[in-house]
N, C-alpha and C positions, 0 to 999 in steps of 0.2 A: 416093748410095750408095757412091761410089768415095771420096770424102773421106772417108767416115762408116770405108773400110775401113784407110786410111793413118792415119787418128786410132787405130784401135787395132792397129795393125801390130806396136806393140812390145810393146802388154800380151799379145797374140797368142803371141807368140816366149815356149818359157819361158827361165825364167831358172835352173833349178835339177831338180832328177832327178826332183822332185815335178811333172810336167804335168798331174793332175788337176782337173777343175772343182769349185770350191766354192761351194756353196748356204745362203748365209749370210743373216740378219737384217740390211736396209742402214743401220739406226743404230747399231749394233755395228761396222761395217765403215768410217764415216763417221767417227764419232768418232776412230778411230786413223789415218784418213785424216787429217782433220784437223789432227788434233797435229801431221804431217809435214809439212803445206802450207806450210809458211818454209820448205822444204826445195828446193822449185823441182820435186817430183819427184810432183806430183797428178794422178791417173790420171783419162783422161775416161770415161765410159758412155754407154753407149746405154742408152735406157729404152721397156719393152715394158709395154702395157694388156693383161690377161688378159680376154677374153669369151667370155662360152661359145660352144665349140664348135658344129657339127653336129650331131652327136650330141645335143647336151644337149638333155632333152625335160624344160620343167617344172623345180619346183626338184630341185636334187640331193639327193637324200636318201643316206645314209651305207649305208643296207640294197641300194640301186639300185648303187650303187659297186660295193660290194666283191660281192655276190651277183648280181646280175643284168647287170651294164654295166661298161665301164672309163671310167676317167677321163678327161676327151675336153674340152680348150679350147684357146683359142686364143693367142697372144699376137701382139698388133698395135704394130709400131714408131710409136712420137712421135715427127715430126721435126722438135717443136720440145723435146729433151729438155733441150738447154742450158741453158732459159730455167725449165722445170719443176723444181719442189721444189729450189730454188739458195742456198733457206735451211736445208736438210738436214730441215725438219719432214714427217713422215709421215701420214697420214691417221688417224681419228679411231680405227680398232682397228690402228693401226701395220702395217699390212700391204703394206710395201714392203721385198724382198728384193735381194739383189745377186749375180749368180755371178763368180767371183774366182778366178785361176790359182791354183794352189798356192803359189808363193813368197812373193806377195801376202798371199794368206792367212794363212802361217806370220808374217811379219812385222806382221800385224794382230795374231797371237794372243800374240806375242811382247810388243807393247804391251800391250795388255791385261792377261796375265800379270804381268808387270814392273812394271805400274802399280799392281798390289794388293799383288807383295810389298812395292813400294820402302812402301805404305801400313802395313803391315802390321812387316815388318822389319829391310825393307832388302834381303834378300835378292835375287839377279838371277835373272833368267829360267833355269828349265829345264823341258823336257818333261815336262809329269806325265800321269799315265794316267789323270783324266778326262776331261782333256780333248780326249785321244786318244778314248777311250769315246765322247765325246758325238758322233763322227762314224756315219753309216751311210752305205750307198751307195740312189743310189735311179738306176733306168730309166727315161728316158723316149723314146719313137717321136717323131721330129719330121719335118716335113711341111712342103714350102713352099708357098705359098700364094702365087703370085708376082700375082697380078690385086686381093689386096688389102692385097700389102706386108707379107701375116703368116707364121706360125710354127702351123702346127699342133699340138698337144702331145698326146700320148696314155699314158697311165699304166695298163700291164694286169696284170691276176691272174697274166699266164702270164712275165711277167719281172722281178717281183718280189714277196716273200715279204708275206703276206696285214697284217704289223703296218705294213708300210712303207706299204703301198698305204693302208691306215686313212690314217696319217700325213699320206701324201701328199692326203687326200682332205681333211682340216684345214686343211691350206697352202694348196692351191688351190683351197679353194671362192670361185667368183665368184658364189654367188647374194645375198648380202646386202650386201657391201661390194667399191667396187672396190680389185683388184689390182695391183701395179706391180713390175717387175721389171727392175733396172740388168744391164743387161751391161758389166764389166770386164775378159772374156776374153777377148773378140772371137772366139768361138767361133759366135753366132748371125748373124754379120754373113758368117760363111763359108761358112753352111750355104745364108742368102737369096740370096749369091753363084755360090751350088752349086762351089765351088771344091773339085773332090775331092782334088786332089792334097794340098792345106792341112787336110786332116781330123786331128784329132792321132789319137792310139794308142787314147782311149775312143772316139771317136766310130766307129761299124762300120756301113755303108752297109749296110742290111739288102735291098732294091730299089732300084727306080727312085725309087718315090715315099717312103720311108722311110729313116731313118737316126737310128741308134741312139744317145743320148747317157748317160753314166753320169755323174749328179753326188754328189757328196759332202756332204751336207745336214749343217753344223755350228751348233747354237745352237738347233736347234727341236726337239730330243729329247723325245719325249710320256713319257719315262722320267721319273715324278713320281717324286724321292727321298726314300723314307719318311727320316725323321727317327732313326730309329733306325739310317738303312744298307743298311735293304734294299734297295736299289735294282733288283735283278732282278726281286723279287715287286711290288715298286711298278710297274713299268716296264710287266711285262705287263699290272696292273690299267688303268693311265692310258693303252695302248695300244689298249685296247678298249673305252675308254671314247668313243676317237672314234666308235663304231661306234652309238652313241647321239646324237650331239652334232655329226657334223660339217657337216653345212650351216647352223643356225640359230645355232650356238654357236660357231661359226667366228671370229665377232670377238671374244664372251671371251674364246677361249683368247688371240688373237694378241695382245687389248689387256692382259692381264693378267702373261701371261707363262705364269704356271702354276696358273690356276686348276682348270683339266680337266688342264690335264699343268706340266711344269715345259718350258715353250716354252721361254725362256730362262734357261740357266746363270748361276752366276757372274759368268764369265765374259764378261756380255754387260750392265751395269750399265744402257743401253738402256731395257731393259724393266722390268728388277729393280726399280729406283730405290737404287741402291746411290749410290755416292764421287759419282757425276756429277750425282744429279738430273736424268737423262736423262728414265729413264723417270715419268713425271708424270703418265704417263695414266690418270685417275679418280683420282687424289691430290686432288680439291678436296673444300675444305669447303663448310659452307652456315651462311649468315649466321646466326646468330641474330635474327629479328623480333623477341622480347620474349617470353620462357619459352615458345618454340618448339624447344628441345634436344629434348625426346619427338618431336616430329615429324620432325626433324634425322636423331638414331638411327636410325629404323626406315627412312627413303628413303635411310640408306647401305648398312645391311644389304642392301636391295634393289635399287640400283644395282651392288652386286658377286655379284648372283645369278647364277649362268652359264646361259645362254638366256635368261631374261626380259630381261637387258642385249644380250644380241644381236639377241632380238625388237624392241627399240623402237627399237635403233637401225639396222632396216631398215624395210621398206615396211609396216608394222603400221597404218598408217590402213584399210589396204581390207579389214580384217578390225572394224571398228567399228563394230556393229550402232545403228542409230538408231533401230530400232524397239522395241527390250528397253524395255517398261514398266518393268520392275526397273532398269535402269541408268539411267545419268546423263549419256544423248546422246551419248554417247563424248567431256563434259567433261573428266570424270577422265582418263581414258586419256590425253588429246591432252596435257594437261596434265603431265601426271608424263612423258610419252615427248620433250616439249619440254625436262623439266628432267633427265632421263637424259642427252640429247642433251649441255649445257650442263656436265653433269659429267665426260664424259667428251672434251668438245673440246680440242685441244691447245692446253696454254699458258694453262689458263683460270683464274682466277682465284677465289675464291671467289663462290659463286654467291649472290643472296636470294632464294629460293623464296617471292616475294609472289602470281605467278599460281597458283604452287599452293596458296598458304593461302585465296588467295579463294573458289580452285573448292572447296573442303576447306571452307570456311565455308557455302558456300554450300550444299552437301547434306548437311552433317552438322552442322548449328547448334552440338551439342554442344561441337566443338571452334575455335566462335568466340568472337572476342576473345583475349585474352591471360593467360590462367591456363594453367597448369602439367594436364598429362595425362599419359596412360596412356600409355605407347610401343604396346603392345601392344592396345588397345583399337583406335589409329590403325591399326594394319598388320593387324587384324582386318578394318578399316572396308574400306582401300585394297584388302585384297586381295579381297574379295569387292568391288567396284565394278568395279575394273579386268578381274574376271574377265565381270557382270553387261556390260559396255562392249562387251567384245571377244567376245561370246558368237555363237561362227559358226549357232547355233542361232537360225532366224528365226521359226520358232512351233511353240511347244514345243507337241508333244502330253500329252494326260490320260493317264496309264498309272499304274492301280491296284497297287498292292502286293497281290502272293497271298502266303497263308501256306506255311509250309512244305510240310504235310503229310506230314510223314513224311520229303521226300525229301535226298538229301545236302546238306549245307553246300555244298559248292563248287559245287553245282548251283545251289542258292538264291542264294549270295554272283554270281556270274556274270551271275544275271539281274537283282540289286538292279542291279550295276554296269552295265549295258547300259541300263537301264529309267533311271541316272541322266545317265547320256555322250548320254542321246537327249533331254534336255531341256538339259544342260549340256555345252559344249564348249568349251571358252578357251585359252589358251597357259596360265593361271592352273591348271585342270584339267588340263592335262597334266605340270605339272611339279611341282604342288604339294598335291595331293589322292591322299589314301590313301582306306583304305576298314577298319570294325573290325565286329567282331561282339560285338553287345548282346545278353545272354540274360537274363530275367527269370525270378523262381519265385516262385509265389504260396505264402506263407507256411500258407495253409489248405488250396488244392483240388490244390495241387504242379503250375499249371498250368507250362507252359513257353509263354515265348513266346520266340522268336529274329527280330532283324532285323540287318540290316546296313545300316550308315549310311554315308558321307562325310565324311573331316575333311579340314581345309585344314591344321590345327595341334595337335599337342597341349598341353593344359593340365598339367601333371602336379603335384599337389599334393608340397610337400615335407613329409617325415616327422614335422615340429614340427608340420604340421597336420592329421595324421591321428594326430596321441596329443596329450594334455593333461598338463600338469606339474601337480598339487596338494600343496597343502602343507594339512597334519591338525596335530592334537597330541594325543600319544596320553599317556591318563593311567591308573598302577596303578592296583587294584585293591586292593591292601593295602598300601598308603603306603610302599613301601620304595623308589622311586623318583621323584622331582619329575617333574613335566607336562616334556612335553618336545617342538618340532615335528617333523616327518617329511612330506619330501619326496620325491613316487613319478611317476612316468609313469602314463595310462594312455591305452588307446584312447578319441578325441573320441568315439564315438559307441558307447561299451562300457556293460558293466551295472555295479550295483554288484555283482556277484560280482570282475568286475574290479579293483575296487577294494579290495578286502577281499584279494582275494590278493596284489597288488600290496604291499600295507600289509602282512602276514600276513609276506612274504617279507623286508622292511626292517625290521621292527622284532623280526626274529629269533624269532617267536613260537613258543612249546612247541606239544609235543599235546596238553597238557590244558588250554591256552587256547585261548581263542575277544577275538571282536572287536565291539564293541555301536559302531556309530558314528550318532555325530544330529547335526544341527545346532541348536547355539547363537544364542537373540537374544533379548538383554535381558536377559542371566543364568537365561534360560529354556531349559529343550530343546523346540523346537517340535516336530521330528518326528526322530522314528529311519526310521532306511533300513535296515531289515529283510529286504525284498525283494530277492532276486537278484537276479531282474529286471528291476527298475526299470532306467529309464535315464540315463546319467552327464549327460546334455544337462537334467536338474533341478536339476543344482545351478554353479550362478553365479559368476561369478569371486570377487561379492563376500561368498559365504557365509564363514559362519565353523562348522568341521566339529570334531568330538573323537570320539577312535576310544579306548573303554573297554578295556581289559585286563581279561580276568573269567574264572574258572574256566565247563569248559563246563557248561549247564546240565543239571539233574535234577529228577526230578520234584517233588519235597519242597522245590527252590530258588523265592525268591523276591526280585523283582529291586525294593532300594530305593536313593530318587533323593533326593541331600541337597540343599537349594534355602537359600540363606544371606540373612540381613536384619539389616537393622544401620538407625540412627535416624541420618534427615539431617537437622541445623540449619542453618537461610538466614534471610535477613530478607528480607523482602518489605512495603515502604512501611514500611518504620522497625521493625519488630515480628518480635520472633522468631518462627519457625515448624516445628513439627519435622515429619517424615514419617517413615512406614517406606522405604527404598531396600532392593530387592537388590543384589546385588554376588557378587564370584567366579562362577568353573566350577561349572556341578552336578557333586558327585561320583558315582557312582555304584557300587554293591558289590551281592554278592547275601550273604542269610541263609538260614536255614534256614526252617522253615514255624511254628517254634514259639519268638517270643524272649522277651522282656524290654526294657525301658528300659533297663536298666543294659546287655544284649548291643547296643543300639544305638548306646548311648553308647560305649563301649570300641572299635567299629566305627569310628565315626565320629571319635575322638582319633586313629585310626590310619591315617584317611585325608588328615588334614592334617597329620599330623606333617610329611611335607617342606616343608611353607610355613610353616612356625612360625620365631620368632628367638628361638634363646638369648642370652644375657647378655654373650655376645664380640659378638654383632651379625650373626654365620651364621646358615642352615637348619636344618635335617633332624637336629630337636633326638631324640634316642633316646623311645622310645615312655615308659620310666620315668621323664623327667624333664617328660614332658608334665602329669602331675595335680598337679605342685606348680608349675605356670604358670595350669592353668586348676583352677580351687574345683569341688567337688562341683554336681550340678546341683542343683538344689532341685525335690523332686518334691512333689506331693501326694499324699495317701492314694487317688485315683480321676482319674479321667481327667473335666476339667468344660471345660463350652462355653465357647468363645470370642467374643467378639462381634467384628463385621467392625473392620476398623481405621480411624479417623481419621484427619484431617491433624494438629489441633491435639490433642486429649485422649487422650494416647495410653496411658494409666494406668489409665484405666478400661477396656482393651479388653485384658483377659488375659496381654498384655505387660509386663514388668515393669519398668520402667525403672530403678528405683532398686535391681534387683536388680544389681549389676555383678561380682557375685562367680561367676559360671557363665552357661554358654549354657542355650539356653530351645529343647524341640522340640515342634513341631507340628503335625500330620495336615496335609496340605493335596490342590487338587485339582493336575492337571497342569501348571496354570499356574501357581503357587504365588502365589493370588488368596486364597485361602480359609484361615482356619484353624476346622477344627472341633474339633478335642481339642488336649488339653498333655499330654505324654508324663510317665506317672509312673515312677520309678525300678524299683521290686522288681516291680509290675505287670506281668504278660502282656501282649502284644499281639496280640487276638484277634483274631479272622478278618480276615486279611491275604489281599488282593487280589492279582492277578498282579505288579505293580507298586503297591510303596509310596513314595506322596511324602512328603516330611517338607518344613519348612520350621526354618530352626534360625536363632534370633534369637541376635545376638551383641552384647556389651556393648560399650561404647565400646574402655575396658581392654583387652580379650582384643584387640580387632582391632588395636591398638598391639603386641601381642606376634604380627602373620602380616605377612610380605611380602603387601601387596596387588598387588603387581607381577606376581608369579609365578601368584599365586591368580585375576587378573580378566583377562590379556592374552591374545588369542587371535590366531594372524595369519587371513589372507585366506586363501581357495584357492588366487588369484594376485592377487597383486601389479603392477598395471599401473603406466605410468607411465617418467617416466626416470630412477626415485632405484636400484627393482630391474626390471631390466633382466635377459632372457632370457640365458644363457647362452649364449656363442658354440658353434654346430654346426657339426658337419661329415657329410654326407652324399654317396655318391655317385647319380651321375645312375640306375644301374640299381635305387638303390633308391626313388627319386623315381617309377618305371616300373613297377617293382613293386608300388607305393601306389596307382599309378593303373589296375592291372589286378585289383587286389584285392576281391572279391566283399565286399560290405557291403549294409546296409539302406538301400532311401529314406527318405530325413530324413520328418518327420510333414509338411512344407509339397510334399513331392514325392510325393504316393501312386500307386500306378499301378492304371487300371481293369480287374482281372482280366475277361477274356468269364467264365470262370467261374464264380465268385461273381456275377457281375454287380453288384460293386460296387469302392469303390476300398480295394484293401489297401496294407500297407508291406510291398514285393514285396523280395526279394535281388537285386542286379543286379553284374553280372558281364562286363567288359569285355574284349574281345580282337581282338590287331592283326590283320587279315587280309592286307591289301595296304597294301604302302609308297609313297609318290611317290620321285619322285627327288629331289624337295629336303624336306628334312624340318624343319619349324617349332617348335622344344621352346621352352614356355609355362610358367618358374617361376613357381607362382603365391607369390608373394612378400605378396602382399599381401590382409588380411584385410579384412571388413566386420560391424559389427555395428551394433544399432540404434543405438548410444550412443558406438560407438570404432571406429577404424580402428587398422589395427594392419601393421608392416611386418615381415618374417623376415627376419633378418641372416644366415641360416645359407648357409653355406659347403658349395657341391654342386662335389663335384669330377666334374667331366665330360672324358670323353675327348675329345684334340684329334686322333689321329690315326687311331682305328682304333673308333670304335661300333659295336659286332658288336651287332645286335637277332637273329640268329637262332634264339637260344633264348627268348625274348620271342614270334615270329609264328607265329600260331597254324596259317597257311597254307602249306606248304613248298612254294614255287614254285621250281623248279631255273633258270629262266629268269632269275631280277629277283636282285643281290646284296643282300644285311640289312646291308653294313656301311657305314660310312660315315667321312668327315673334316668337322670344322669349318669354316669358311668367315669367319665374324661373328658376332657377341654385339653383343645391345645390353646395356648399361648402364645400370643406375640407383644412385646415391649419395644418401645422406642418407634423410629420414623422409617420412611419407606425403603431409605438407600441401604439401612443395616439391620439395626435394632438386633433382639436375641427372642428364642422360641423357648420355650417349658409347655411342661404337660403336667398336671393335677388329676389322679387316679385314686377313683375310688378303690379301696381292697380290706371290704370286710365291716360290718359293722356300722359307723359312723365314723369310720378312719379314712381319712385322704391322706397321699402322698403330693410331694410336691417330686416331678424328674426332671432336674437341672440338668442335663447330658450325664457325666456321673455321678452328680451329686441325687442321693435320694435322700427325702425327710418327710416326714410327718407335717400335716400343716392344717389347720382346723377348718373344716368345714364355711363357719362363716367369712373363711377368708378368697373361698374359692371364686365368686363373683367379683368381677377386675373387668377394669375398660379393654385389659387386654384378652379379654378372650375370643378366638379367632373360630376356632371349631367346636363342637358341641356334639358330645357323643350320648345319644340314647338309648335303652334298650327297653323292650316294650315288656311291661304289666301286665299280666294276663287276669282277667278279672273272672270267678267263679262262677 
């Protein structure tokens, strides 16, 4: 003990007006030690094990600290500290500090400082104010303990301010990881000595058995500094955040830096991973196995979760139920807390998570062998296994769901949540399990039903898949404009009233128009969509839609539909063969209740005039110069039968072939299958039907003088594929949130069984956040499915990284829990559905993102973290003051 006091007799003495103790990070204090060791002038320390004290009953929990008990450990001298950590490496959440004179100190910060301008500009050291800021003072009661060579420590409510004491409760927790502490002051060597006269100016003998030390705690500020500046409002938030998080979470904060707070400044490169590559800790990749990136992704996301990382890298096996039929022996678990371990050891190298793809093969077959998956399917799977593993619930009881009856929400939501915590209970469930309210209405009897469920994650549909693009082509009505397409939005699962005003609204339509839309196939109108009501989920990517311009109708109106035929010649086995073919868009127009041949005919010149060619080789030849392109029809004196049509003889079937001086019209049924009459000229047309079909034969001639391009081409609804390609979006995450709390119909495959009705209806269902976790899981669903196509959304969701306020989003106002949140990790996916590749972008420390390639890791700037490819969204919650 006497050597140990002449070894630091001179770091003892100060050296400068500053005799303060500093309580620093000791690889921030090493590293500029360091740099000075060619200097001949390297300080030695004592090194002191922190154990819990006396006091300490159980683990320390943060609510025990600060409200019930003070902070009460021990520190026990190593006297073999020489020989300990002599490679400067720290343990696996860096929890080894150092206390440091004042002069000491300033010439450490001096480095530091100087080493980032000379980085930076060149500039030399001088004193800036924050990192005067980043110091506070903290109190601690020290106690000698002379029968077992220790240092009692005691940290109380009543000698320091309740943010420090948090603080303090962060720093020193020894329940999960041990503690190390260098003395460079030679301040604890004099207290073991009881030497009072040598007490400096802070230290105040309080008693016999007590004496008061006041250190200066620089580099471990729980002050998280918003990115904007705020650093006050930040400061309170992440200082009370200890107040949740400080025993189990104790080695995030330390390993990370700043994931619960901003532990280490600039300042302190250590931890950050700034200029030196000090700080390294959880900087490892993981190998790629062979289109293992999806897997990669989502165990980095959860490797930098704060608590789950803290949980496994403490004593997490004695909580490993072996008896959960649901889980998985506590494989998974042992597994993934092995390869936690592995990520975060110092100095490690890229890891290959082969034991954990075996035990992942082996309960979830889906994801064996070596194809390409779901990132998100995987960390659906893991997290409900590892929750099912560790489930402290050893046999769940039966507990029925009661209906509401009548009584309050938060009465109901309280007992779903207690009825689910008594069959479920995991580290998984405590930090990652919300809770939302489900309200259904039966469309007939207006039953209500309300339940409250449990989520681990939300899915949140983006807004390209809760509206549908269609593309129409909307054709006059009185041939003063060519067919033309029109592309609208509407809701995926809307009516067609939806779509009629959507179109109604694009195509600028009057008030004395109206809109006849059918679909097209085989130059046919198979069905018109009349109905309001119908719904938009009948009609197909791959229909092809026309939306009629028509005056609206009246009584005396009657609606006809021009169906076009024209003579195909082919050879077939040597031999000519003619046929009738349709061809073009049906037109469609409405007449009066009383016409003529000749009002049909004058009609119908006027419907194709914009598809006609005049003599320059243009369109939209004027309606006067139409009847000296096409010859008078040739009518008969009465209206006579037609006989059905041949393939070969097509002259004797009413048809006129060698008539090529005028078109030929005639009665037909819906499908323009039939011809029963031939339209005569000056002739009535007698009792006309609600809808008249015509069928209008065209001569070779005449169809030389129409664009058949214009007249027959129709497009798709959509367009798949990768020639047309969706339009790049951009949406924000709260409207993504909005989509997914938006009361809508169950699909026809999802009905729900009203008790009411007592049968199953297409109920409204209406979703709302009740209670939040503290880590919150956002699920772009990115990716579509259909029988025939997979489909991936490139849309661009801008998501907040520093401040997700859900408050006006939860439907439950709890003054207790805060709604806001910060980012943490994204996972990543690039490319198309069959392959593409997964990354992950990880916060760690500061304003520093990494980018994790499988093994590759790098630095990557913040503004660059927002990408169409971001799949997963990892939160974790702000605790507000």
């Amino acid at each position: 003990m006497d050597g140990a006091s002449e070894d630091l007799s001179d770091s003892a003495q100060p050296r400068n007006d500053d005799v303060r103790v500093y309580f620093v990070p000791y690889r921030w204090w090493k590293e500029a030690q360091d740099s000075n060791s060619g200097e001949g002038n390297a300080t030695r320390g004592v090194l002191y094990s922190a154990t819990p004290g006396s006091a300490y009953n159980g683990p320390m929990k943060i609510i025990n600290n600060i409200f019930n008990s003070d902070l009460v450990f021990n520190l026990r001298r190593e006297e073999d500290s020489g020989q300990i950590n002599e490679n400067g490496e720290v343990g696996v959440s860096g929890r080894d500090y150092a206390l440091v004179p004042g002069d000491l100190w300033l010439q450490a910060l001096k480095w530091h400082t100087g080493s980032r301008a000379a980085m930076k500009d060149g500039k030399t050291f001088s004193a800036v104010e924050d990192d005067m800021a980043d110091v506070y003072p903290l109190l601690l009661r020290l106690s000698v303990l002379r029968e077992t060579n220790s240092l009692g420590v005691k940290v109380t409510k009543k000698d320091n301010a309740v943010e420090f004491l948090r603080r303090a409760c962060k720093i020193f927790s020894v329940e999960s990881e041990l503690l190390h502490i260098w003395d460079f002051s030679g301040q604890t060597t004099l207290f073991l000595l009881n030497d009072g006269n040598k007490l400096p100016k802070d230290c105040q003998r309080q008693s016999d058995q007590e004496i008061l030390l006041e250190l200066q705690v620089y580099g471990l500020s729980d002050s998280f500094r918003c990115r904007e500046g705020k650093k006050d409002e930040m400061a309170a938030q992440q200082s009370n955040m200890a107040s949740s998080s400080c025993g189990a979470s104790l080695t995030m904060n330390g390993s990370l830096g700043c994931m619960n707070s901003n532990f280490v400044q600039t300042n302190s490169p250590a931890f950050c991973g700034s200029s030196g590559e000090a700080g390294t800790l959880g900087l490892t990749g993981l190998q790629n196995l062979g289109n293992t990136c999806f897997m990669n992704s989502s165990l980095q996301c959860l490797a930098h979760t704060p608590k789950l990382v803290d949980y496994f890298l403490g004593d997490y096996s004695r909580e490993i139920n072996h008896e959960n039929a649901l889980g998985m022996g506590g494989e998974i678990a042992l597994a993934f807390g092995d390869l936690i371990r592995k990520l975060w050891a110092p100095g490690a190298t890229p890891v290959a998570p082969r034991m954990f793809k075996s035990k992942l093969a082996r309960f979830a077959p889906q994801f064996s062998g070596f194809n390409q998956h779901d990132s998100q399917e995987l960390l659906a799977f893991l997290l409900d296994g590892l929750h099912e593993d560790l489930n402290r619930v050893k046999c769940k009881p039966y507990i029925e769901a009661k209906d509401g009856e009548g009584r309050p929400d938060e009465e109901v939501a309280d007992e779903y949540w207690r009825n689910h915590l008594a069959r479920n209970d995991s580290i998984i469930v405590d930090v990652s399990q919300g809770q939302y309210r489900s309200t259904l209405v039966c469309p007939v009897c207006k039953k209500v039903s309300i339940m409250f469920d449990p989520f681990m994650y939300l899915s949140l549909p983006l807004p390209s898949t809760t509206m549908r693009t269609m593309t129409l082509t909307v054709v006059s009505a009185d041939g003063s404009t060519p067919s033309s397409p029109c592309t609208i939005t509407v809701p995926k699962n809307g009516k067609c009233e939806d779509l009629i005003q959507a179109l109604s609204s694009s195509c600028c339509l009057k008030d004395d128009e109206t809109l006849l839309v059918a679909e097209i196939y085989n130059n046919r109108i198979i069905r018109y969509l009349e109905d309001p009501t119908d719904s938009l989920s009948l009609i197909r990517d791959g229909d092809r839609l026309v939306a009629y311009r028509l005056p609206k109708v009246t009584d005396e109106d009657r609606l006809v539909v021009f169906m076009h035929q024209r003579i195909d010649e082919q050879y077939i086995h040597g031999k000519l063969s003619s046929s009738l073919k349709a061809f073009g868009i049906p037109l469609v127009a409405r007449v009066c209740n009383s016409v003529n041949g000749s009002d049909i005919y004058n009609l119908y010149l006027k419907l194709i005039n914009p598809f006609l060619i005049t003599s320059e080789g243009i369109t939209n030849n004027p309606v006067s110069s139409i009847k000296t392109v096409i010859d008078e029809v040739e009518m008969k004196d009465a209206m006579s039968p037609v006989l059905s049509v041949g393939a070969n003889d097509i002259d004797e079937k009413g048809v006129d072939p060698d008539s090529d001086t005028g078109l030929q019209f005639f009665l037909t049924d819906d499908k323009g299958s039939t011809r029963d009459f031939k339209l005569v000229m000056d002739e009535p047309v007698t009792r006309l039907p609600r809808r008249l079909n015509l069928l209008v034969f065209w001569p070779e001639k005449k169809i030389e003088q129409c664009d058949i391009r214009l007249f027959g081409s129709l497009p798709e609804i959509f367009k798949s594929g990768f020639i047309a390609r969706r339009p790049q979006e951009s949406v924000s995450l709260y409207r993504c949130l909005e989509a997914f709390l938006k009361e809508e119909p169950l699909g026809p495959d999802d009905m729900w069984y009203c008790p009411g009705c007592k049968t199953h209806r297409q109920a409204s269902k209406k979703l709302d956040l009740w209670r939040l976790p503290e880590i919150l899981v956002i699920h772009l669903k990115r990716f579509s499915y259909s029988r025939f196509m997979k489909n991936k959304l490139e849309t661009y969701v801008d998501f907040p990284v520093d401040n997700l306020d859900l408050s006006t989003y939860i439907t439950h106002k709890n003054c207790m829990a805060s709604n806001r949140y910060m980012l943490y990790a994204v996972s990543n996916h690039y490319g198309s559905m069959g392959g593409g590749h997964y990354t992950a972008f990880v916060h760690h420390g500061g304003d520093q993102w990494y980018d994790f390639d499988d093994s590759h890791v790098s630095p990557i700037p913040e503004d660059k973290i927002k990408t169409s490819a971001a799949y997963v969204l990892f939160y974790r919650r702000v605790v507000d003051v």
